[in-house]
PyMOL Python script that loads the backbone (N, CA, C, O; Angstrom):
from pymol import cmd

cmd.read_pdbstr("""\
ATOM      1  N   UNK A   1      90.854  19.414 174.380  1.00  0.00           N
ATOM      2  CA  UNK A   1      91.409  19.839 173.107  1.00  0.00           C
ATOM      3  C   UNK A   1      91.385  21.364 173.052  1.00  0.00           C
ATOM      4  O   UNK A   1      90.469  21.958 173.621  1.00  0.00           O
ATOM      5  N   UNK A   2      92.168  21.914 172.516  1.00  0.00           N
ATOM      6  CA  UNK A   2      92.755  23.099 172.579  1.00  0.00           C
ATOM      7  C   UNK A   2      91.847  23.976 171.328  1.00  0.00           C
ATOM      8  O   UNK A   2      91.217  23.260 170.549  1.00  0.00           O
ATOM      9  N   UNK A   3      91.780  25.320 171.147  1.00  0.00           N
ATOM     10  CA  UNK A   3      91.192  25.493 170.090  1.00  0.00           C
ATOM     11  C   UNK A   3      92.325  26.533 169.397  1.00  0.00           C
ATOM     12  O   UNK A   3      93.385  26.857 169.932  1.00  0.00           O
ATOM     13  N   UNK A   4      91.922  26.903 168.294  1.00  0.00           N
ATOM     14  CA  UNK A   4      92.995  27.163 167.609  1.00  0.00           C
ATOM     15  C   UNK A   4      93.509  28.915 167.609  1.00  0.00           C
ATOM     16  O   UNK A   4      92.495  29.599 167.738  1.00  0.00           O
ATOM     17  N   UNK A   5      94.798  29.804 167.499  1.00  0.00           N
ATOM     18  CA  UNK A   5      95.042  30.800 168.237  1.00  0.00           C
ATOM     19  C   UNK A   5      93.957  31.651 167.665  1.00  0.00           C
ATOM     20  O   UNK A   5      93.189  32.366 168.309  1.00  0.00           O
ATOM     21  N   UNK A   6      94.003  31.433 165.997  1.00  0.00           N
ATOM     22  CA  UNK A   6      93.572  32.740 165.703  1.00  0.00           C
ATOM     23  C   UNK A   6      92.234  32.549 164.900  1.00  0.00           C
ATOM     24  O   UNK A   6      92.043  31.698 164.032  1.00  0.00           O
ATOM     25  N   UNK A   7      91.423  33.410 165.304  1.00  0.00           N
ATOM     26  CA  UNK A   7      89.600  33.719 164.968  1.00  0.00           C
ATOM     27  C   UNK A   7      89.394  34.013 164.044  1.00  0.00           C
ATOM     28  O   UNK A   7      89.803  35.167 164.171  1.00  0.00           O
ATOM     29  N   UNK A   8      88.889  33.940 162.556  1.00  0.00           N
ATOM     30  CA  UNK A   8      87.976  34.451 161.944  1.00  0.00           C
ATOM     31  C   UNK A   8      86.693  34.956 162.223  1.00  0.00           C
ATOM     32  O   UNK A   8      85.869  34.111 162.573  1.00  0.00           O
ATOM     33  N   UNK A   9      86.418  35.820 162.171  1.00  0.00           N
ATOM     34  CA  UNK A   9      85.246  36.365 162.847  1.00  0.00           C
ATOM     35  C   UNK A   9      84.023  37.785 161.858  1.00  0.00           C
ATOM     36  O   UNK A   9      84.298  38.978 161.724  1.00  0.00           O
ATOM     37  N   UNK A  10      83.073  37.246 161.477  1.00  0.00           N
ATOM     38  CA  UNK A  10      82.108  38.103 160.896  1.00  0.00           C
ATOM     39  C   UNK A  10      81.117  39.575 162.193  1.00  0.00           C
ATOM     40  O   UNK A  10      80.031  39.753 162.744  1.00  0.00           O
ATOM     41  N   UNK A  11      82.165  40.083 162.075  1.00  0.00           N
ATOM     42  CA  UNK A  11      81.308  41.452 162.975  1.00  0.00           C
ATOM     43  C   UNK A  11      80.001  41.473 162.988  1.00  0.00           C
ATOM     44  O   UNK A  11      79.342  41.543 164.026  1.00  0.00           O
ATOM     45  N   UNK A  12      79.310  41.390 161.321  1.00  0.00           N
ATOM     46  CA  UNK A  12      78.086  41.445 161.233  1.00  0.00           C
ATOM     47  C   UNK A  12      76.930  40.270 161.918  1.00  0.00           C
ATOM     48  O   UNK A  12      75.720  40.463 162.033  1.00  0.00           O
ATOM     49  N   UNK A  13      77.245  39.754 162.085  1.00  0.00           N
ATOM     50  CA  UNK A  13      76.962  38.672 162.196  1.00  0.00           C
ATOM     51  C   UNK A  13      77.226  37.914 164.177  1.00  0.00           C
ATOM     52  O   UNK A  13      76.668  37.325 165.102  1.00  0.00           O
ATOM     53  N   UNK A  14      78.573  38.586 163.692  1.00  0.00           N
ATOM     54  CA  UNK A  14      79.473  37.933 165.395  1.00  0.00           C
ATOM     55  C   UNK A  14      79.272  36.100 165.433  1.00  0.00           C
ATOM     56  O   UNK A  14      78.847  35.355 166.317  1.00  0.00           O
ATOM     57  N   UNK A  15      79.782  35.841 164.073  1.00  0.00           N
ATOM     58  CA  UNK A  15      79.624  34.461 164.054  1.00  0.00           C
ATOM     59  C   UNK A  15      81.016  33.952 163.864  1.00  0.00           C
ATOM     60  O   UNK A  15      81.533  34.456 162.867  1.00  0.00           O
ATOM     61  N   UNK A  16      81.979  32.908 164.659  1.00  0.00           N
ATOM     62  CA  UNK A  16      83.075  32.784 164.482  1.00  0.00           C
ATOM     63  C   UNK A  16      82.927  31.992 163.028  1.00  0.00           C
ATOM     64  O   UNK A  16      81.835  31.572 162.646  1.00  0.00           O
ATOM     65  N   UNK A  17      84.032  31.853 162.335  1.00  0.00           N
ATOM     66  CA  UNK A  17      83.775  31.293 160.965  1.00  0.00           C
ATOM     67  C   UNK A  17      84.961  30.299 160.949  1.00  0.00           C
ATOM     68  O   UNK A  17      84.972  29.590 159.942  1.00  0.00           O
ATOM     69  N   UNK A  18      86.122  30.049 161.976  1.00  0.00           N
ATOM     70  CA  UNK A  18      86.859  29.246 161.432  1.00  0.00           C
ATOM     71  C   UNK A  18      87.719  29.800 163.184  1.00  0.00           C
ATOM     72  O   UNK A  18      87.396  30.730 163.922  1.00  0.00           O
ATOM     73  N   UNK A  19      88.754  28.865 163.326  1.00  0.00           N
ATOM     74  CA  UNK A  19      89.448  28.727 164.330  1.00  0.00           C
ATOM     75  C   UNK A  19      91.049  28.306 163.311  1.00  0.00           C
ATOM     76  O   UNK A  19      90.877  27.772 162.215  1.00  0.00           O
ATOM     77  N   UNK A  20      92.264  28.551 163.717  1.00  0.00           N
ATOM     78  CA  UNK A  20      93.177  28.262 162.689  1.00  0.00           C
ATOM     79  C   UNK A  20      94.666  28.549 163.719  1.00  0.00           C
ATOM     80  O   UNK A  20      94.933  29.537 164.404  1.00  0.00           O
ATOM     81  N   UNK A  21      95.427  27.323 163.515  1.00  0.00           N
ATOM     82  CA  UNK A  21      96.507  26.970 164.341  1.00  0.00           C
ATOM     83  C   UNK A  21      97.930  28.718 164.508  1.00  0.00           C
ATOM     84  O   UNK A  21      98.596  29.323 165.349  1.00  0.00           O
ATOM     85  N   UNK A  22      97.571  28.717 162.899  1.00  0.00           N
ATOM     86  CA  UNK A  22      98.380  29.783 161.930  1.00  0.00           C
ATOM     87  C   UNK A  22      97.651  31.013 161.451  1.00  0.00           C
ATOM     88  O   UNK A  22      96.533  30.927 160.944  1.00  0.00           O
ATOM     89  N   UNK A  23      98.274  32.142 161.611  1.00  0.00           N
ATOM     90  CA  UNK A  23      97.973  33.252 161.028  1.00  0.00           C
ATOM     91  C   UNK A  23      97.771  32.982 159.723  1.00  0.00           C
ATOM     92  O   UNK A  23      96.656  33.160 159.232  1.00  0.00           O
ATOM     93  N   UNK A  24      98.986  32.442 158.866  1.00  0.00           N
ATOM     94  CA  UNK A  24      98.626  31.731 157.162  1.00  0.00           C
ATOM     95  C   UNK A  24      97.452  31.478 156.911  1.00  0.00           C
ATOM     96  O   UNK A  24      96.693  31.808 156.000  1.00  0.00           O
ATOM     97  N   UNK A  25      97.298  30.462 158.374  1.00  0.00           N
ATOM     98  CA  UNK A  25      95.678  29.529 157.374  1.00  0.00           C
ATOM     99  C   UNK A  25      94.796  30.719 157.739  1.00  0.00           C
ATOM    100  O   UNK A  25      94.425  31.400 156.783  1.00  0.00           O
ATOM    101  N   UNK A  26      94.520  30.974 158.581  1.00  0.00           N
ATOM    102  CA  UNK A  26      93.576  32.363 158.999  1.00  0.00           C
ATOM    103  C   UNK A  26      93.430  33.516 157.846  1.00  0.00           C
ATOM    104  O   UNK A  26      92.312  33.774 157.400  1.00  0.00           O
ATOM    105  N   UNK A  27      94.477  34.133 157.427  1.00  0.00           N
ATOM    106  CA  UNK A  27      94.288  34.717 156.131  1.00  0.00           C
ATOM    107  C   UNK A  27      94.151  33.888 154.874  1.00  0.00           C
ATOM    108  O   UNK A  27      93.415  34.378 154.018  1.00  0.00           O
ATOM    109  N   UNK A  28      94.665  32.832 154.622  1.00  0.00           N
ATOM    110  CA  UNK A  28      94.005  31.952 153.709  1.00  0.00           C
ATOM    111  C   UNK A  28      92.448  31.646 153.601  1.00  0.00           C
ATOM    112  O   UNK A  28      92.066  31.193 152.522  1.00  0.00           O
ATOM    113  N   UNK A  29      91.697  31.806 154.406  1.00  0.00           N
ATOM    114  CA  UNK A  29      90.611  31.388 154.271  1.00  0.00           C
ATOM    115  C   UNK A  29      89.916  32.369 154.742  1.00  0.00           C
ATOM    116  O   UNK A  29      88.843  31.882 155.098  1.00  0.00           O
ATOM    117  N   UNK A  30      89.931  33.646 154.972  1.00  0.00           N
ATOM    118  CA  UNK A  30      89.955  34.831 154.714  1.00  0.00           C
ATOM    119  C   UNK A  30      89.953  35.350 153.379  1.00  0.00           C
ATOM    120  O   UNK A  30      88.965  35.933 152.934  1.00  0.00           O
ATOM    121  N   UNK A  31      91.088  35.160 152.655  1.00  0.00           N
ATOM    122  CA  UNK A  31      91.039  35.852 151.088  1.00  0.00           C
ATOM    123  C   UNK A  31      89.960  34.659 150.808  1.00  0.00           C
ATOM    124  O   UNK A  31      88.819  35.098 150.658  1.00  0.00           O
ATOM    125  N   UNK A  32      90.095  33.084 150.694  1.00  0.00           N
ATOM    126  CA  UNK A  32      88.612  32.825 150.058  1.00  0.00           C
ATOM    127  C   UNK A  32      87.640  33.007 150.636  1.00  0.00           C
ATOM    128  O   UNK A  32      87.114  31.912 150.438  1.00  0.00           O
ATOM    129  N   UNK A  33      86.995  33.506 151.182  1.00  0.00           N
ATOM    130  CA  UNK A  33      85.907  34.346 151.356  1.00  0.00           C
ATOM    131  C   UNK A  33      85.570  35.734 151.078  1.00  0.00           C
ATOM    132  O   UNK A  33      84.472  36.283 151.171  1.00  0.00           O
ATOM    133  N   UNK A  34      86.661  36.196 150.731  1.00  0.00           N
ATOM    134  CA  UNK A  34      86.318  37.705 150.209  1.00  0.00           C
ATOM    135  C   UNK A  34      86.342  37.494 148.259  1.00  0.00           C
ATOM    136  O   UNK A  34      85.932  38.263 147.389  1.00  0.00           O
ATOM    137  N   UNK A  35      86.813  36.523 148.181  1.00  0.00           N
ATOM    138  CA  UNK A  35      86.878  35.898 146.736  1.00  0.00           C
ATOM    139  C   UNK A  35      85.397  35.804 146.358  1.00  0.00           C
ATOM    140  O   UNK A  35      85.144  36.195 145.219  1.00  0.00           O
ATOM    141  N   UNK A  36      84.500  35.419 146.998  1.00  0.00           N
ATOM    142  CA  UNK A  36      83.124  35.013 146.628  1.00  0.00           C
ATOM    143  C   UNK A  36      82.380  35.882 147.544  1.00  0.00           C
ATOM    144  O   UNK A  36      81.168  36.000 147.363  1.00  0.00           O
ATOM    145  N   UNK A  37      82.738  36.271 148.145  1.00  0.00           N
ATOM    146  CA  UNK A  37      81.995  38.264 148.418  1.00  0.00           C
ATOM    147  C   UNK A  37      83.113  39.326 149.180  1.00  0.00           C
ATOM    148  O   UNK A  37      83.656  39.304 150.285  1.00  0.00           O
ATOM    149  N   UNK A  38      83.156  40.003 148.337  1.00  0.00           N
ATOM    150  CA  UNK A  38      84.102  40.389 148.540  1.00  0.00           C
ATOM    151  C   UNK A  38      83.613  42.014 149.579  1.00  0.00           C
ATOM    152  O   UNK A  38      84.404  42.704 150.223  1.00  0.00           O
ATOM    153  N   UNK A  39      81.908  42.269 149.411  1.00  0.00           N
ATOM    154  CA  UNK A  39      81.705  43.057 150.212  1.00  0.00           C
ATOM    155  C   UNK A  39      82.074  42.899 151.536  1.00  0.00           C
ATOM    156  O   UNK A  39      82.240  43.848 152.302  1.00  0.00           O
ATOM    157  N   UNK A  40      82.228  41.571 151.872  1.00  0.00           N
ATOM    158  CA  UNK A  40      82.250  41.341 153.591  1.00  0.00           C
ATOM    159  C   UNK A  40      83.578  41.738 153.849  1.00  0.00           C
ATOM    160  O   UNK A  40      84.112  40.974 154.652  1.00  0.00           O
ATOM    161  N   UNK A  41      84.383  42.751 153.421  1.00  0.00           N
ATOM    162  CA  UNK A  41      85.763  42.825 153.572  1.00  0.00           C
ATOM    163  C   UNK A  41      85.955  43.944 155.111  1.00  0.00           C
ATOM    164  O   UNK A  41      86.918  44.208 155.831  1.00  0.00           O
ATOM    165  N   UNK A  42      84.587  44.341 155.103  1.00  0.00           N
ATOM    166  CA  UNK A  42      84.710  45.203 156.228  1.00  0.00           C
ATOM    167  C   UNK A  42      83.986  44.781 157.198  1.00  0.00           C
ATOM    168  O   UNK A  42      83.592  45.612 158.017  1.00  0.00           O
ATOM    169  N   UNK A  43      83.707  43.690 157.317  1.00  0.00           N
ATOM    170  CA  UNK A  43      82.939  42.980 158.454  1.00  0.00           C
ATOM    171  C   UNK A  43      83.671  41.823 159.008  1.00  0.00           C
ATOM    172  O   UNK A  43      83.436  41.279 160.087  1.00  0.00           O
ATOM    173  N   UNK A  44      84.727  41.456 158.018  1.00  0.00           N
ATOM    174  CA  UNK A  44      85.391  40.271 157.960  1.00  0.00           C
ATOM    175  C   UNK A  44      86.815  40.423 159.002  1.00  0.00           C
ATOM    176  O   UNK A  44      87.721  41.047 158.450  1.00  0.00           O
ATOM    177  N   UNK A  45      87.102  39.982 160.300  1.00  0.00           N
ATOM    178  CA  UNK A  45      88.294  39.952 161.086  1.00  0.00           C
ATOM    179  C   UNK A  45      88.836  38.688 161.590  1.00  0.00           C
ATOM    180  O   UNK A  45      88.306  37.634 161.942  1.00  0.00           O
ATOM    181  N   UNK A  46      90.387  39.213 161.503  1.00  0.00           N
ATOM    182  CA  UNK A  46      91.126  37.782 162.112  1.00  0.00           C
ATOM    183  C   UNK A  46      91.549  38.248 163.498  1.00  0.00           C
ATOM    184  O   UNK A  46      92.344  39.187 163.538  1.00  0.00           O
ATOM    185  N   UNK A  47      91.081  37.665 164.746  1.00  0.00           N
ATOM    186  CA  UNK A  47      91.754  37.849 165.965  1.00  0.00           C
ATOM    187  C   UNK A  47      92.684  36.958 166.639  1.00  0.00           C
ATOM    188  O   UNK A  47      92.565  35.762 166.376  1.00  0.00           O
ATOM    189  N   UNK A  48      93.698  37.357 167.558  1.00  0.00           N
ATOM    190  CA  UNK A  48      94.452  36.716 167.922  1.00  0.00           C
ATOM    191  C   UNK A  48      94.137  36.708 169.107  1.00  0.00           C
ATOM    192  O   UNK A  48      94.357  37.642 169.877  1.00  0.00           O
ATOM    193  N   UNK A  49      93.278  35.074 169.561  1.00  0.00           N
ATOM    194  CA  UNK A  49      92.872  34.610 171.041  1.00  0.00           C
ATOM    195  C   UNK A  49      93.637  34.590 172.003  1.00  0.00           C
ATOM    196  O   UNK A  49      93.230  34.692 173.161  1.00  0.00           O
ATOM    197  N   UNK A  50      94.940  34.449 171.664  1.00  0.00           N
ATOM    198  CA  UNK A  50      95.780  34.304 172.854  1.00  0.00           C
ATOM    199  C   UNK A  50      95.805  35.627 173.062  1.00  0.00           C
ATOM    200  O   UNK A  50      94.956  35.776 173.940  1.00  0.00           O
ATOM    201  N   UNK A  51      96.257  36.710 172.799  1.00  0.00           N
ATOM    202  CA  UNK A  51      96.721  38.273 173.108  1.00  0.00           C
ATOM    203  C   UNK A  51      94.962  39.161 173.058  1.00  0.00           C
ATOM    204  O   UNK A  51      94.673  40.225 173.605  1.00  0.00           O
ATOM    205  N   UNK A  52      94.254  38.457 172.396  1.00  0.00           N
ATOM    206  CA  UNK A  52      93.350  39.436 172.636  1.00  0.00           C
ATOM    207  C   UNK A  52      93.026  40.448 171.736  1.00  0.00           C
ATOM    208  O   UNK A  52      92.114  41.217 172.039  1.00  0.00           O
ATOM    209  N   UNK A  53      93.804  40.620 170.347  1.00  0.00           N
ATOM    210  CA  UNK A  53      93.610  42.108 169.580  1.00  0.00           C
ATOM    211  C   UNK A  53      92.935  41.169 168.137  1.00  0.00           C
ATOM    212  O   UNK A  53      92.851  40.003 167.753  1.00  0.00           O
ATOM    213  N   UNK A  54      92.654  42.187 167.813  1.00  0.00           N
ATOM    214  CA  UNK A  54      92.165  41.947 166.239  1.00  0.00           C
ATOM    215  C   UNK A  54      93.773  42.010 165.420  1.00  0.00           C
ATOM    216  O   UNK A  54      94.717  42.422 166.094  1.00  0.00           O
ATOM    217  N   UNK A  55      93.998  41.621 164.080  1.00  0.00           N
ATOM    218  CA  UNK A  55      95.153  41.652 163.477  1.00  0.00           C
ATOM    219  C   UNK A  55      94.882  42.563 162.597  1.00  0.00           C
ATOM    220  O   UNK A  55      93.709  42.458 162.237  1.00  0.00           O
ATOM    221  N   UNK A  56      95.533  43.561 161.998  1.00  0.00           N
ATOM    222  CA  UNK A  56      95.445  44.375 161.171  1.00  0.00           C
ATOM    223  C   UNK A  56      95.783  43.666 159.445  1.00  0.00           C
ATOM    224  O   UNK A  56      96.927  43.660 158.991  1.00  0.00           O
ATOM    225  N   UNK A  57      94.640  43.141 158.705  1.00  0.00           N
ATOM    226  CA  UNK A  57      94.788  42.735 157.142  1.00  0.00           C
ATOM    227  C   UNK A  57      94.413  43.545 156.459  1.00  0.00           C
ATOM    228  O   UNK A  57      93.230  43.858 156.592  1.00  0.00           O
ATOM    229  N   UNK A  58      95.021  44.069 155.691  1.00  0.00           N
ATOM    230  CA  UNK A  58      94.786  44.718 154.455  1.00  0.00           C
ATOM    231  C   UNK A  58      93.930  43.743 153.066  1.00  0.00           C
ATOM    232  O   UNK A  58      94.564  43.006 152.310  1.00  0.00           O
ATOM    233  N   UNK A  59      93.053  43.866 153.015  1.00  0.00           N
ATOM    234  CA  UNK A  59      92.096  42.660 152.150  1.00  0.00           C
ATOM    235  C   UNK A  59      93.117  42.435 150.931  1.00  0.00           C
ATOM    236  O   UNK A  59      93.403  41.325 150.483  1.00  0.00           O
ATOM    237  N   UNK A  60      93.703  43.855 150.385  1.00  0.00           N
ATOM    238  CA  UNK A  60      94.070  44.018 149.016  1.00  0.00           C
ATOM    239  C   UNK A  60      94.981  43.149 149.003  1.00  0.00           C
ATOM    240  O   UNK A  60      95.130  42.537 147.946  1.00  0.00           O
ATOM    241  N   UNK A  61      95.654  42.901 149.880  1.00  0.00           N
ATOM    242  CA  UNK A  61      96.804  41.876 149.870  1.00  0.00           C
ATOM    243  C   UNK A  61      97.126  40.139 150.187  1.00  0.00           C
ATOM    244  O   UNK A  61      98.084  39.367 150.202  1.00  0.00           O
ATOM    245  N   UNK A  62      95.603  40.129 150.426  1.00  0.00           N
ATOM    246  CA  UNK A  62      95.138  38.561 150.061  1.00  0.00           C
ATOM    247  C   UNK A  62      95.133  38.264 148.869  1.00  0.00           C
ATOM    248  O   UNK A  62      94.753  38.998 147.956  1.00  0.00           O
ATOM    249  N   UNK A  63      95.598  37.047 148.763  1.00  0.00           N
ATOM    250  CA  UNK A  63      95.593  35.857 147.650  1.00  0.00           C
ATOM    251  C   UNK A  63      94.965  34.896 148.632  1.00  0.00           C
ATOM    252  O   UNK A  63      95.090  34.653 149.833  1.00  0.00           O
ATOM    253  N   UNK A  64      93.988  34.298 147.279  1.00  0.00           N
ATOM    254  CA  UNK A  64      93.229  32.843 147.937  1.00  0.00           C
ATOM    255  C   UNK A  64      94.264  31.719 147.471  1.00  0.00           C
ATOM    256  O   UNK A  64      94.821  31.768 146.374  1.00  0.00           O
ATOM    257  N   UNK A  65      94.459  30.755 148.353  1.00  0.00           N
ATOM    258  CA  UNK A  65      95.055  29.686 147.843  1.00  0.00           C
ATOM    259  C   UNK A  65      94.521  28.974 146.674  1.00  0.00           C
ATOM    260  O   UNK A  65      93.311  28.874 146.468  1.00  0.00           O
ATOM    261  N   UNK A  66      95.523  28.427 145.828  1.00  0.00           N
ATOM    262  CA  UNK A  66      95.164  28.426 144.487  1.00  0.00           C
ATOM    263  C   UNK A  66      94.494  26.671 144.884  1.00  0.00           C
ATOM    264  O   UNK A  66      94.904  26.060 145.871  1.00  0.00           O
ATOM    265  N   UNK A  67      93.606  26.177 144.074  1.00  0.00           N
ATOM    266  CA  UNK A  67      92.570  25.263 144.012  1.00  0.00           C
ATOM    267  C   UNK A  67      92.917  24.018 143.980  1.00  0.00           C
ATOM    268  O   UNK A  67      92.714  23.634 142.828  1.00  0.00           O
ATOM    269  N   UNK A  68      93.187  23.466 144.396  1.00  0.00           N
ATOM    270  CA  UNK A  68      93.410  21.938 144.802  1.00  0.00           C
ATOM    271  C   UNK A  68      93.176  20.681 143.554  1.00  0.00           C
ATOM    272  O   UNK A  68      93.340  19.494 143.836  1.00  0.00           O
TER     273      UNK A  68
END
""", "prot")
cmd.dss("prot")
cmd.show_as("cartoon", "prot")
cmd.util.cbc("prot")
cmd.orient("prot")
């Protein structure tokens, strides 16, 4: 089984936090987590496993998906 392209990843920490098929879901669950701390905004990265780079997010421009 394959894992998913793109990383969530806590610098501080260096703990992966989520694996995600889509850049979408990757920043989706990204803004909710900066929703309920929003300090981790500078510790908080999405990488792209296949290529290798970190993605450049601007926090300010997250929206959390609205609540189910």
């Amino acid at each position: 089984m394959s894992s998913g392209r793109y990383i969530l990843l806590d610098q501080a920490s260096m703990n992966q936090l989520g694996e995600f098929d889509t850049l979408a879901e990757a920043k989706e669950t990204l803004a909710r987590f900066l929703a309920h701390a929003p300090e981790a905004a500078d510790d908080l990265e999405i990488w792209d496993d296949d290529e290798d780079v970190r993605i450049e997010i601007d926090p300010a421009t997250l929206r959390p998906a609205p609540a189910a």
